[in-house]
mmCIF file of the N, C-alpha and C atoms, coordinates in Angstrom:
data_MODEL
# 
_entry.id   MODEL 
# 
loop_
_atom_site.group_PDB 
_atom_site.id 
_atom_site.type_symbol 
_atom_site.label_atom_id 
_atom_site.label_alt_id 
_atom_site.label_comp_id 
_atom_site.label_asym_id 
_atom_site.label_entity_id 
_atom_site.label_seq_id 
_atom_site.pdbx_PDB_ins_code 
_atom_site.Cartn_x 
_atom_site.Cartn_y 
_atom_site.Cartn_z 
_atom_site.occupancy 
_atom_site.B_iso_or_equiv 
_atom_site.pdbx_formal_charge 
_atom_site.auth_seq_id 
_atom_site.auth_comp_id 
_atom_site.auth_asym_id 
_atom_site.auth_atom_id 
_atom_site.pdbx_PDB_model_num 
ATOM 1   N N  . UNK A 1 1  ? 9.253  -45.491 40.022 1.00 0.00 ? 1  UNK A N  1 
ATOM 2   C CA . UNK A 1 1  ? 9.780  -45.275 38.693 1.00 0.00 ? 1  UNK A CA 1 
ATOM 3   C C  . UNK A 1 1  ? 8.660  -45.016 37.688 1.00 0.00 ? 1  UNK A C  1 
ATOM 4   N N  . UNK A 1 2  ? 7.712  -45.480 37.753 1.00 0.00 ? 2  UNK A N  1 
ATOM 5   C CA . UNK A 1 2  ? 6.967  -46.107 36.883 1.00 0.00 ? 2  UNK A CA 1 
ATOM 6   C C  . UNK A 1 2  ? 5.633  -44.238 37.275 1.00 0.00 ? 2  UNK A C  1 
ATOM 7   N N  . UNK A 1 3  ? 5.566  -43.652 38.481 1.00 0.00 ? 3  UNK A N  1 
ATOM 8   C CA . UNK A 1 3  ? 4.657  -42.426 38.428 1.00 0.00 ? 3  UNK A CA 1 
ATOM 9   C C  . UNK A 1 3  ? 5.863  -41.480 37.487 1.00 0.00 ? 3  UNK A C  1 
ATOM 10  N N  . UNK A 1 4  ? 7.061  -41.554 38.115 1.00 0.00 ? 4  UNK A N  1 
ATOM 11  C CA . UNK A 1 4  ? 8.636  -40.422 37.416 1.00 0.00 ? 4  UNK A CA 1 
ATOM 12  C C  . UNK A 1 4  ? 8.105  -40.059 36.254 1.00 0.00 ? 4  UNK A C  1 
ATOM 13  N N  . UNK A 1 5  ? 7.863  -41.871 35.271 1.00 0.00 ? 5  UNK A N  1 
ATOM 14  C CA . UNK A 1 5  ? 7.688  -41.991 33.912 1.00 0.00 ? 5  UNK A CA 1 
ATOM 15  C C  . UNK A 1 5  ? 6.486  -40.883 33.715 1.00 0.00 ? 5  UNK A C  1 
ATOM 16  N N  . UNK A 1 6  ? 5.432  -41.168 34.488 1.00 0.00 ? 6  UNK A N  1 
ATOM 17  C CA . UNK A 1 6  ? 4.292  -40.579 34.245 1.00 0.00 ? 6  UNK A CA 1 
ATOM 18  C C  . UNK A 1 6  ? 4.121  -39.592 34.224 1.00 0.00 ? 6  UNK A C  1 
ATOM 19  N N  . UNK A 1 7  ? 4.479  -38.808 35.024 1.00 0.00 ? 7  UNK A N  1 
ATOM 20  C CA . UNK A 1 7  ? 5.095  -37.136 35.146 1.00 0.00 ? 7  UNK A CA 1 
ATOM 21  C C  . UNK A 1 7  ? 5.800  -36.303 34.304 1.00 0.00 ? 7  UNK A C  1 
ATOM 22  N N  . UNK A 1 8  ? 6.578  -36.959 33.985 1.00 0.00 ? 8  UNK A N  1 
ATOM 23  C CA . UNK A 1 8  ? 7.926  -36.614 32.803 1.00 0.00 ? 8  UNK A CA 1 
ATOM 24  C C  . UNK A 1 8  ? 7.286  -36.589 31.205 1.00 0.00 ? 8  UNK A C  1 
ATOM 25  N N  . UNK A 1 9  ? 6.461  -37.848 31.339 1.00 0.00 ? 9  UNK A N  1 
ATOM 26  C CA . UNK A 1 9  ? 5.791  -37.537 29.548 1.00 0.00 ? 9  UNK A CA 1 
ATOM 27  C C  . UNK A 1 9  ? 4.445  -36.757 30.234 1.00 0.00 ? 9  UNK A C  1 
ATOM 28  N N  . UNK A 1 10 ? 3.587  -36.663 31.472 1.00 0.00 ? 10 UNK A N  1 
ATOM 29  C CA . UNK A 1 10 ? 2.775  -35.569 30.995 1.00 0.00 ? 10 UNK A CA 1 
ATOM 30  C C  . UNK A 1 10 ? 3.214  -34.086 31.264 1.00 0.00 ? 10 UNK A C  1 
ATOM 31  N N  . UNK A 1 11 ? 4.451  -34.186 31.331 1.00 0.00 ? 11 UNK A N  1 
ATOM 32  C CA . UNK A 1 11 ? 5.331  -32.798 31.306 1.00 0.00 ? 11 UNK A CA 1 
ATOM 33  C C  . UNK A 1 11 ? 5.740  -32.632 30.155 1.00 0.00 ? 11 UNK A C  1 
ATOM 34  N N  . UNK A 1 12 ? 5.880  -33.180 28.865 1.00 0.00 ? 12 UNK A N  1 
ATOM 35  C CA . UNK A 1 12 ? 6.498  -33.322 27.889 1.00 0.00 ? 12 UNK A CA 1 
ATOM 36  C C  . UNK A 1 12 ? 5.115  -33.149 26.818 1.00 0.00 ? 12 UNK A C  1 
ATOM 37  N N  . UNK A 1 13 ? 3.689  -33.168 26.874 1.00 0.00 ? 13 UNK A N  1 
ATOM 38  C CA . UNK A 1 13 ? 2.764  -32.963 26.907 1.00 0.00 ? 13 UNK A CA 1 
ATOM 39  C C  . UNK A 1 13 ? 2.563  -31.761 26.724 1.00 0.00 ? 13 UNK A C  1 
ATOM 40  N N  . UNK A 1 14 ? 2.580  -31.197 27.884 1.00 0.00 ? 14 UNK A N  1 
ATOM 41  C CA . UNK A 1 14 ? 2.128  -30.174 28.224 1.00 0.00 ? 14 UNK A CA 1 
ATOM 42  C C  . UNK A 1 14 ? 3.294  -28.897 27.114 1.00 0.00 ? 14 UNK A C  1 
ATOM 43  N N  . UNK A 1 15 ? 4.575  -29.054 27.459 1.00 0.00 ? 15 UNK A N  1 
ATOM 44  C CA . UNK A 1 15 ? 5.291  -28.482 26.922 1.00 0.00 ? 15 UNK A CA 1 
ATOM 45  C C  . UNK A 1 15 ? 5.220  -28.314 25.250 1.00 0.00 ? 15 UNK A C  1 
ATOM 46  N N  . UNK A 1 16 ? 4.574  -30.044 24.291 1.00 0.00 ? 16 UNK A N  1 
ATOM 47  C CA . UNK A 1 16 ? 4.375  -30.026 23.152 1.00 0.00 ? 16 UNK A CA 1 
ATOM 48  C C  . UNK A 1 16 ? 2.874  -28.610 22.879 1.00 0.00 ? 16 UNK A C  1 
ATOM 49  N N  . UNK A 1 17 ? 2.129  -29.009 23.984 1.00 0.00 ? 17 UNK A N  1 
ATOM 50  C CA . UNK A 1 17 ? 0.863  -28.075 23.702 1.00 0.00 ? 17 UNK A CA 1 
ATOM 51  C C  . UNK A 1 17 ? 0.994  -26.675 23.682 1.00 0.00 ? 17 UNK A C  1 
ATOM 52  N N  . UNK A 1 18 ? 1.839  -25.804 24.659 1.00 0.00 ? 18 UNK A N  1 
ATOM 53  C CA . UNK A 1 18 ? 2.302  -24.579 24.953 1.00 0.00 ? 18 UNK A CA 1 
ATOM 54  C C  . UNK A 1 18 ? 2.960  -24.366 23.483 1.00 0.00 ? 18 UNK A C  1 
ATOM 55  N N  . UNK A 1 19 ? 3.693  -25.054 23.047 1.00 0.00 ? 19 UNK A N  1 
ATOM 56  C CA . UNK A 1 19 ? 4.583  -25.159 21.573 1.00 0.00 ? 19 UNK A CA 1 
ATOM 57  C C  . UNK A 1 19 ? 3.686  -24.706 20.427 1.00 0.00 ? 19 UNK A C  1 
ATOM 58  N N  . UNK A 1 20 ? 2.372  -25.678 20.717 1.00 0.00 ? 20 UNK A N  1 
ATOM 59  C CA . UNK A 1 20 ? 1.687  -25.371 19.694 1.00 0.00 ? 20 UNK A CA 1 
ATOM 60  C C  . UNK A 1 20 ? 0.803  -23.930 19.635 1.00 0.00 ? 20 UNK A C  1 
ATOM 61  N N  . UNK A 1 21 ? 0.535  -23.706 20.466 1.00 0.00 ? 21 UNK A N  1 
ATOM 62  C CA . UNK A 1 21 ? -0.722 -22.643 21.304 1.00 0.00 ? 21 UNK A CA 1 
ATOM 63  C C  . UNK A 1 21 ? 0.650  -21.385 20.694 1.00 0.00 ? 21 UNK A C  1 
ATOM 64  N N  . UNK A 1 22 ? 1.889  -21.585 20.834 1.00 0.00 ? 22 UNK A N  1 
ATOM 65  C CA . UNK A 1 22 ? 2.965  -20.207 20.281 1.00 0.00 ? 22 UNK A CA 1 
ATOM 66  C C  . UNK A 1 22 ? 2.596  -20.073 19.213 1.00 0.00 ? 22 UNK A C  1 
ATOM 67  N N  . UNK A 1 23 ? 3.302  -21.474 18.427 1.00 0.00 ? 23 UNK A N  1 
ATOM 68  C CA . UNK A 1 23 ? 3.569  -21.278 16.960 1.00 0.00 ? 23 UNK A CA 1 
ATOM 69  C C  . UNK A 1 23 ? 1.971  -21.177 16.037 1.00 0.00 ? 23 UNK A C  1 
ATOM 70  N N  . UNK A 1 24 ? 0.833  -21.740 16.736 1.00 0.00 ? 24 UNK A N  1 
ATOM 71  C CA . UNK A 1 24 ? -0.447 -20.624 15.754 1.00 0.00 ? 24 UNK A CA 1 
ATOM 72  C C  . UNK A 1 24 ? -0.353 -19.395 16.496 1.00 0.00 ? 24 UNK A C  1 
ATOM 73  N N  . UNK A 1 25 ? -0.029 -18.913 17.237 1.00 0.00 ? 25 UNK A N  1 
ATOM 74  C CA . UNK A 1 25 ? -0.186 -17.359 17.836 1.00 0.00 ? 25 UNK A CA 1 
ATOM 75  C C  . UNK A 1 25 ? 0.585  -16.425 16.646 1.00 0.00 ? 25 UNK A C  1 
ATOM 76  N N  . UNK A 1 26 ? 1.845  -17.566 16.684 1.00 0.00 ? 26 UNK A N  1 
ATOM 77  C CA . UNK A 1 26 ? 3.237  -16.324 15.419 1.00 0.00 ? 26 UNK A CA 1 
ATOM 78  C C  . UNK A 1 26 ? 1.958  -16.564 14.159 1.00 0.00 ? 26 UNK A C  1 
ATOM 79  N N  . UNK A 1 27 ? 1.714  -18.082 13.964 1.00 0.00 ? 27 UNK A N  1 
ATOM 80  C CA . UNK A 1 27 ? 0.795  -17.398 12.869 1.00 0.00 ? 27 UNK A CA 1 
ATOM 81  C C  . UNK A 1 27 ? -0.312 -16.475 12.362 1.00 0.00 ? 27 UNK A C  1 
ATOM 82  N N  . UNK A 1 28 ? -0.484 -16.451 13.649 1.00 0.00 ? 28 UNK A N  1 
ATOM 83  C CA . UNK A 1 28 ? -2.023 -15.592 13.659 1.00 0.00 ? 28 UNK A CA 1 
ATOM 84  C C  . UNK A 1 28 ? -1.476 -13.829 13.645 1.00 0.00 ? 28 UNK A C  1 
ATOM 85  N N  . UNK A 1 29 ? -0.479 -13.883 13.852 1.00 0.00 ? 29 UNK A N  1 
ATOM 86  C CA . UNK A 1 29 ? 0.396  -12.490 14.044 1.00 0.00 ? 29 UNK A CA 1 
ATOM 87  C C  . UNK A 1 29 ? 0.723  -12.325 12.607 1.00 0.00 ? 29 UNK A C  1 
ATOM 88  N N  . UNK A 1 30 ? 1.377  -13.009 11.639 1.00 0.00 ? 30 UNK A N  1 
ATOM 89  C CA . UNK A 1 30 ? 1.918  -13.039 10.541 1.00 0.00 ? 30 UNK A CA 1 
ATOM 90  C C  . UNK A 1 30 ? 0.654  -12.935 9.907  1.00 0.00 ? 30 UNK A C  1 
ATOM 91  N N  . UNK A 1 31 ? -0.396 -13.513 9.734  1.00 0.00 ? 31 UNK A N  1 
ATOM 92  C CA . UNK A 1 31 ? -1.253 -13.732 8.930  1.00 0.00 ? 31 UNK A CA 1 
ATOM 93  C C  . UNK A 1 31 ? -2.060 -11.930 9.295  1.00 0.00 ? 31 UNK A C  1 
ATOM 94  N N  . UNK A 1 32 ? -2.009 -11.539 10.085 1.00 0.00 ? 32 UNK A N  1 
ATOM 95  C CA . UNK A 1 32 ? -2.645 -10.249 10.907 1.00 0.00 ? 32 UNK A CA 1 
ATOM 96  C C  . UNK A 1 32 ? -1.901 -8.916  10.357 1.00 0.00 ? 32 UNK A C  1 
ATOM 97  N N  . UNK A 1 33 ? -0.855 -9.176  10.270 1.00 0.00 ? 33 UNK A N  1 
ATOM 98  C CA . UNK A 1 33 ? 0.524  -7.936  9.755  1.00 0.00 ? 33 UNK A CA 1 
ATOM 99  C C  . UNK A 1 33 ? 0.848  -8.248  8.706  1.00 0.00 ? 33 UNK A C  1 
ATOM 100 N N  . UNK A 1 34 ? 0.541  -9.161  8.199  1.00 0.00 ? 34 UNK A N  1 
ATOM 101 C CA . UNK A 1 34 ? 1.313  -9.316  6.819  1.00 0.00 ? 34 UNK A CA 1 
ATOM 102 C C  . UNK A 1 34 ? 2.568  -9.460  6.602  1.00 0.00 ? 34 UNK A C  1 
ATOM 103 N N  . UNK A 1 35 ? 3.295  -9.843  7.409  1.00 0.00 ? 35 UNK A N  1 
ATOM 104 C CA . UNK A 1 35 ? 4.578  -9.669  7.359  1.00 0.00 ? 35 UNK A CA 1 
ATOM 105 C C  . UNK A 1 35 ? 5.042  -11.313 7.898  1.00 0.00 ? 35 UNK A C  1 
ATOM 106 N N  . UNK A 1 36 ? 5.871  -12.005 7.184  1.00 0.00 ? 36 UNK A N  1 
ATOM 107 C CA . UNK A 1 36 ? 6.272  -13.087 7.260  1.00 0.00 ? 36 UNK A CA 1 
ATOM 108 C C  . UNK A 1 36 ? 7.746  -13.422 7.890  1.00 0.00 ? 36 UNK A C  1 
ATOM 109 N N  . UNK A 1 37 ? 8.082  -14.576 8.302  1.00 0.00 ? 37 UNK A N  1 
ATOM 110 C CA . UNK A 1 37 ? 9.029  -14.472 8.771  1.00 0.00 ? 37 UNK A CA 1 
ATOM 111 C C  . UNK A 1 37 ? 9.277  -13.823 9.975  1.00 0.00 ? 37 UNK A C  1 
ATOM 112 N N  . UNK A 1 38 ? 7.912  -13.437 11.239 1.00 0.00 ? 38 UNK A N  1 
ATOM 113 C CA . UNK A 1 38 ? 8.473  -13.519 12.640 1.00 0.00 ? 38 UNK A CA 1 
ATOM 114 C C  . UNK A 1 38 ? 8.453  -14.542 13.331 1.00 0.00 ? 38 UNK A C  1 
ATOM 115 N N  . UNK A 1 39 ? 8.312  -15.562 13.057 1.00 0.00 ? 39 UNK A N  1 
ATOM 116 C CA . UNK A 1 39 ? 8.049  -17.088 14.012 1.00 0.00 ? 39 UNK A CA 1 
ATOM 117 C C  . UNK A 1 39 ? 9.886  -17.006 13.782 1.00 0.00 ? 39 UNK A C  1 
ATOM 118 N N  . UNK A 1 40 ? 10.298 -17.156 15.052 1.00 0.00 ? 40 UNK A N  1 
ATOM 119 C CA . UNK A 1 40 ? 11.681 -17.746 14.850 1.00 0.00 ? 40 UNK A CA 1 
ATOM 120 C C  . UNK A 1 40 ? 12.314 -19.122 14.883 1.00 0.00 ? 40 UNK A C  1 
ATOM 121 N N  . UNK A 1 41 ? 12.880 -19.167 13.976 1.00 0.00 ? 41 UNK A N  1 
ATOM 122 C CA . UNK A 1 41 ? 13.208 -20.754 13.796 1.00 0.00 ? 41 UNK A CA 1 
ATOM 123 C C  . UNK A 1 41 ? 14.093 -21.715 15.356 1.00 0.00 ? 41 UNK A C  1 
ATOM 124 N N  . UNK A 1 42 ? 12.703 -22.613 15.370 1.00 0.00 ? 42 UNK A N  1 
ATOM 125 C CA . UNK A 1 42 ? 12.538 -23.279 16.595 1.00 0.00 ? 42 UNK A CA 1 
ATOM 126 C C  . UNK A 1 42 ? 13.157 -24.721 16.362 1.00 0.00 ? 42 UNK A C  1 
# 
C-alpha cells in the first residue's frame, strides 16, 4: 500500500511539472505573438 501511495503522488508530481513546463510555454508563445488569450482555460 504504502509503495501504491508512493507512485501515485510521484505520478501526480510529475503530471503538476508537465502542467507547468505547458502553461510557461503558452506564455512564452503569448508573450512572443503578442496575442493574448491562447492558454486555454485549464
Amino acid at each position: 500500500m504504502l509503495d501504491a501511495t508512493r507512485v501515485l503522488n510521484a505520478t501526480r508530481i510529475q503530471a503538476n511539472q508537465a502542467r507547468h513546463a505547458y502553461l510557461l510555454a503558452l506564455a512564452a508563445l503569448e508573450q512572443a505573438t503578442g496575442v493574448s488569450g491562447v492558454a486555454p482555460r485549464l
